[in-house]
N, C-alpha and C positions, 0 to 999 in steps of 0.2 A: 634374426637379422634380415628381415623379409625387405624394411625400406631402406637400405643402406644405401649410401650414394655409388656411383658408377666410379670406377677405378679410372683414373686419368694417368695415360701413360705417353712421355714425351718421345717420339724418335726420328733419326735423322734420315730422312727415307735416301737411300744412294743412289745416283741419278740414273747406273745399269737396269736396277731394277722398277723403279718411281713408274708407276702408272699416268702419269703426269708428265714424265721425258725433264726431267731437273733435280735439282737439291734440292732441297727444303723440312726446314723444322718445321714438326707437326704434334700439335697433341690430341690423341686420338683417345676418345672414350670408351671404354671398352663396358657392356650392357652385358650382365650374366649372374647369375646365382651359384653360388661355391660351389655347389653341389652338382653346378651345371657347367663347368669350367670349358668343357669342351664343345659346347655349345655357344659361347663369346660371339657377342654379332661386333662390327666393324663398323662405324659411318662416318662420312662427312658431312659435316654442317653447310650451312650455307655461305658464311662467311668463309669458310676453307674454300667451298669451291669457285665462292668469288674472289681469293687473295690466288686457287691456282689459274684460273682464267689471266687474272692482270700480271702474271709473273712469264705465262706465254704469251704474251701477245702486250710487246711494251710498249708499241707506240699506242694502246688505248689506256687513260688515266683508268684509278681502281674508282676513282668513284661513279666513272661512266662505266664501266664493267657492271660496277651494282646495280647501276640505272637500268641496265639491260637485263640484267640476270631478274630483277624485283619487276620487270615489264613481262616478259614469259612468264614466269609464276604465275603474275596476275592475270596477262590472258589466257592461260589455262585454267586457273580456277572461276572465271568468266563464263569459260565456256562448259565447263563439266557443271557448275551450277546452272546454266541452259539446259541441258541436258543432251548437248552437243560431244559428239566423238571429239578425240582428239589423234592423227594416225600422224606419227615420224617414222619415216620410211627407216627401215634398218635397226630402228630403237625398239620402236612396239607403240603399244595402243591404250588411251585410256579412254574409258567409257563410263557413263552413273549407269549401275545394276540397280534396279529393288530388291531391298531386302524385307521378305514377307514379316508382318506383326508373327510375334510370339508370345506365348505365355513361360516365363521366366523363375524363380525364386531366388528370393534374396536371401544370399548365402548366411547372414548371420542370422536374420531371426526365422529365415525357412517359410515365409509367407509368398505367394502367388505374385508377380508382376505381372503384367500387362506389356511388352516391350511394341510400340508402335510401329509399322511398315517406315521405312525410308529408304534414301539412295546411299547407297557408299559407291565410292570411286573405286573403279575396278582397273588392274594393269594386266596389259597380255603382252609379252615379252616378241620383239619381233625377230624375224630367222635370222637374220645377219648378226645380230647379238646373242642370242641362241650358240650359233656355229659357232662365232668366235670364242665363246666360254665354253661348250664343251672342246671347241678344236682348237684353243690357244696354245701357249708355248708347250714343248714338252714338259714331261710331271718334272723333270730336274730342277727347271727354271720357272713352275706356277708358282704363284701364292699359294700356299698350302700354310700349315699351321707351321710347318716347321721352317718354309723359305717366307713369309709374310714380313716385313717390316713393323708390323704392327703387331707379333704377336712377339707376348713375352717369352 
């Protein structure tokens, strides 16, 4: 059951706890292997974080919201394919790393690869989000697996 599809799980995040400061129906995919249950990542998409954008902030339409959200996007992948930093202060940092060539094998027939040198986009988390994730709310009131809205 190795390509099974992601589990889509619908909920109504409550506005005390909403990461976001509102109501709102959300369906969240949940990415994990059975066997890995406790390991379940969490995300949002982009359309989520552009429907939570125009749902704070109502005097800007949602399709200017996208216009905005799809204009950062693009100049940061602008600038990391320059090979330009990219620092928000309090966020953190992205940079293009090289990644040295390798010699690899291909898992099914066990022959030699060649994996060529290139850049990946590398993230460094900055202190102000740092502190606030480890020093956010007490454990009573974190997301944790058992207070998350998003977990089953």
């Amino acid at each position: 059951m190795k390509n099974q599809l992601p589990k889509v799980v619908h909920r109504q995040i409550p506005t005390a706890n909403s990461p976001f400061g509102h109501n709102a129906d959300r369906i969240i995919r949940c990415d994990g292997a059975r066997e890995h249950e406790h390991l379940q990542r969490f995300f949002v998409t982009k359309s989520e974080l552009i429907d939570d954008i125009a749902l704070q902030t109502p005097e800007i339409e949602r399709r200017d919201v996208e216009l905005i959200v799809n204009t950062i996007l693009q100049t940061m992948t602008d600038a990391l394919s320059q090979g330009q930093r990219i620092e928000i202060r309090g966020f953190g940092s992205f940079v293009p790393k090289l990644r040295r060539g390798r010699v690899a094998r291909n898992p099914r027939t066990g022959a030699e690869v060649k994996v060529p040198e290139k850049f990946v986009p590398f993230f460094s988390v900055g202190k102000e989000l740092r502190e606030r994730i480890n020093n956010g709310p007490p454990k009573d009131q974190a997301y944790g697996n058992d207070r998350s809205p998003w977990h089953e």
